[in-house]
Residue frames as a rotation matrix with the C-alpha (Angstrom) as fourth column:
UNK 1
0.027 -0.216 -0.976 8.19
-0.657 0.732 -0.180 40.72
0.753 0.646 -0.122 11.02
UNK 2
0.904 0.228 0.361 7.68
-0.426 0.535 0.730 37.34
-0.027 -0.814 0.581 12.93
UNK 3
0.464 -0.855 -0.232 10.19
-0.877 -0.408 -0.253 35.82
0.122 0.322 -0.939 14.39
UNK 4
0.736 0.524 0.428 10.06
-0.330 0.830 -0.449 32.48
-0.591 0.190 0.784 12.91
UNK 5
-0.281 -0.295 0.913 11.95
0.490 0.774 0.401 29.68
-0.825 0.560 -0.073 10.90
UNK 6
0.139 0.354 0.925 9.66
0.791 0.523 -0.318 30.95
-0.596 0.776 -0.207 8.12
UNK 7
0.996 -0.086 -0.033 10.35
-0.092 -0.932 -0.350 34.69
-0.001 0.352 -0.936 7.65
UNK 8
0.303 -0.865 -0.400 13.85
-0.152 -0.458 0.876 33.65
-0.941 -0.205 -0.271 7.15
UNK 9
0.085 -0.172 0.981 12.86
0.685 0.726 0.069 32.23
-0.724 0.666 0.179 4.25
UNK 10
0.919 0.312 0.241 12.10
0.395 -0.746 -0.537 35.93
0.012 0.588 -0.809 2.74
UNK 11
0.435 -0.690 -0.578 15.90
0.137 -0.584 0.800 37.33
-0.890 -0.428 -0.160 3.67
UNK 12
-0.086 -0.962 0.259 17.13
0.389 0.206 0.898 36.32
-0.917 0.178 0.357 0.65
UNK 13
0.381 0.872 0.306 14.59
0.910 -0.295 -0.291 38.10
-0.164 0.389 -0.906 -1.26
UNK 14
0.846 0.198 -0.496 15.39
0.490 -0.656 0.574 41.07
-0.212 -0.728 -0.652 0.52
UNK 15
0.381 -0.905 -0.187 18.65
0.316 -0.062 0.947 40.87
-0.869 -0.420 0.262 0.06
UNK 16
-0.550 -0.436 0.713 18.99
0.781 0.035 0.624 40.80
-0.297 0.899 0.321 -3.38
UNK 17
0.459 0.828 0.322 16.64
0.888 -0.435 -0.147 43.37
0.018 0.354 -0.935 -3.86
UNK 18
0.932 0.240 -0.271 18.86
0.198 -0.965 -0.175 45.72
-0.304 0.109 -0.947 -2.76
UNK 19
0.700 -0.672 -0.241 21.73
-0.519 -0.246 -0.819 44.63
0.490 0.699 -0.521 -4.80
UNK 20
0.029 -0.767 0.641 23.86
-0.876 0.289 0.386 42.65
-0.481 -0.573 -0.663 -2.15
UNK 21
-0.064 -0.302 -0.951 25.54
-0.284 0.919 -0.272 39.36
0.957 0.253 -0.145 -3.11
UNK 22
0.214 -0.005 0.977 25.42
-0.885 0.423 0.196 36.28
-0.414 -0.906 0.086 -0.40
UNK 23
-0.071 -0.286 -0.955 25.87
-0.632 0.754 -0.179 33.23
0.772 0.591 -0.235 -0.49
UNK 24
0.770 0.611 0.187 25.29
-0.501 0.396 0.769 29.79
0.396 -0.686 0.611 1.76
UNK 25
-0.432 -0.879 0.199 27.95
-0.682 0.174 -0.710 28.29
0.590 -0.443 -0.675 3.93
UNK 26
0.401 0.579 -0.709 26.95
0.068 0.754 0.654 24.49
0.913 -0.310 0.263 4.70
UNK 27
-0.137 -0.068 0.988 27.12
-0.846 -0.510 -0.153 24.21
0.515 -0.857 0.012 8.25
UNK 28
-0.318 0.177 -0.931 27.04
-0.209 0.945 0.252 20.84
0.925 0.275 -0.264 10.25
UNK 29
0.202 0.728 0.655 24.55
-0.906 -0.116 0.408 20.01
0.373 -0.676 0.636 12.87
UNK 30
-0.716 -0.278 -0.641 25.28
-0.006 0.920 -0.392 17.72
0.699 -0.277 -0.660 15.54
UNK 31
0.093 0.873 0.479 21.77
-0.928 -0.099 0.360 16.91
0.362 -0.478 0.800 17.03
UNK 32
0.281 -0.004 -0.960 23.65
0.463 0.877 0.132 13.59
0.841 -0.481 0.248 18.68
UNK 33
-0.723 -0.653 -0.225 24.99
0.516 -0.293 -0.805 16.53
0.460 -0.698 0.549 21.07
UNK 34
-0.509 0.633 0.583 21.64
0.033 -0.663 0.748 18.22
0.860 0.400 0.317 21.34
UNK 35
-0.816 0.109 -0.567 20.02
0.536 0.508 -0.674 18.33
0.215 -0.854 -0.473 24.93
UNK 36
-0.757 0.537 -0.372 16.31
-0.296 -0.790 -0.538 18.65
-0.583 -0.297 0.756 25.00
UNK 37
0.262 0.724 0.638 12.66
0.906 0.044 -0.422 18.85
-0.334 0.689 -0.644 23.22
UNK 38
-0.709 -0.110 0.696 12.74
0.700 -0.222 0.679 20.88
0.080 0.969 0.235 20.41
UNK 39
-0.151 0.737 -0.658 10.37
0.248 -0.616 -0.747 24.19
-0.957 -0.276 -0.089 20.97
UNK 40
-0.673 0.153 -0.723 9.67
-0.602 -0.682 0.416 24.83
-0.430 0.715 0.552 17.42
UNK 41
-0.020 0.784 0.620 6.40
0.002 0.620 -0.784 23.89
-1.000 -0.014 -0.014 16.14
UNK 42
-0.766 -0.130 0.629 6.80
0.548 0.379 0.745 21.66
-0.336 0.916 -0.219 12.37
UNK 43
-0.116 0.918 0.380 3.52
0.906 0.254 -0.338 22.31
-0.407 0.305 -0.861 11.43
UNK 44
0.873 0.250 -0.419 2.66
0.230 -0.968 -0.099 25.92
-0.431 -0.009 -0.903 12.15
UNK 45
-0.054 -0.612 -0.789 6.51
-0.396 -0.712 0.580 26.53
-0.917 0.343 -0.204 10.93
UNK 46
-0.806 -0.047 0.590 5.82
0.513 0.442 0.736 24.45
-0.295 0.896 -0.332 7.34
UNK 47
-0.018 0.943 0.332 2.79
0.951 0.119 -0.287 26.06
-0.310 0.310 -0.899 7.11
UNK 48
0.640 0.226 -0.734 3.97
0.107 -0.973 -0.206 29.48
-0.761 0.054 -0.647 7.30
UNK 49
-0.131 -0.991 -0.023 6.71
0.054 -0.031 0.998 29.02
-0.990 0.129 0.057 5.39
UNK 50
-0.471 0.224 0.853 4.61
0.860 0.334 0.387 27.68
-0.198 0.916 -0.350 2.69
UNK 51
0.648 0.718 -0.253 2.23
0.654 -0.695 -0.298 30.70
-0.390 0.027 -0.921 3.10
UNK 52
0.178 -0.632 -0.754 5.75
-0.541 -0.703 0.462 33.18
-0.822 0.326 -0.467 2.40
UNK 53
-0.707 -0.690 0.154 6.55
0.185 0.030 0.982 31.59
-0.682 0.723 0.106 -0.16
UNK 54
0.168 0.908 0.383 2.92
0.973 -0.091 -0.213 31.78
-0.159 0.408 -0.899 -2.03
UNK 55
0.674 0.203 -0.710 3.19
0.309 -0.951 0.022 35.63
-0.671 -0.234 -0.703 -0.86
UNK 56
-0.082 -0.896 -0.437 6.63
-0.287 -0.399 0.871 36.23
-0.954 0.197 -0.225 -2.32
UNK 57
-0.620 0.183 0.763 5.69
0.753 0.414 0.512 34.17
-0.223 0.892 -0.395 -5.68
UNK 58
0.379 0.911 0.164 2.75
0.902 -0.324 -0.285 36.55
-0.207 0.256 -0.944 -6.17
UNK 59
0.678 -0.351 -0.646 5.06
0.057 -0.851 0.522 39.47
-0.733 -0.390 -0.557 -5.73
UNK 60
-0.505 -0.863 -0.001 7.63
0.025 -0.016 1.000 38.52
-0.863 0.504 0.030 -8.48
């Protein structure tokens, strides 16, 4: 599995498949404290993302 923004989109998949319960837990981002360029590429990670989800839609 890559290890990407976009293959986290499949965890919850995953998860429930094998019967666990989760849940989301909002989380606040303070990106006025942030120090740096960003290293994640938008594109290539929207694109895959979109691509798992296609994959995972076919699959259900």
């Amino acid at each position: 599995m890559r290890k990407t923004t976009a293959s986290s989109a499949g965890v919850p998949k995953i998860i429930a498949d094998v019967g666990a319960k989760f849940a989301e837990v909002p989380v606040v981002l303070r990106y006025d404290l942030k120090q740096g360029q960003s290293k994640m590429h938008v594109l290539q990670t929207a694109a895959r993302t979109v691509k798992l989800a296609l994959q995972r839609r076919l699959e259900w």
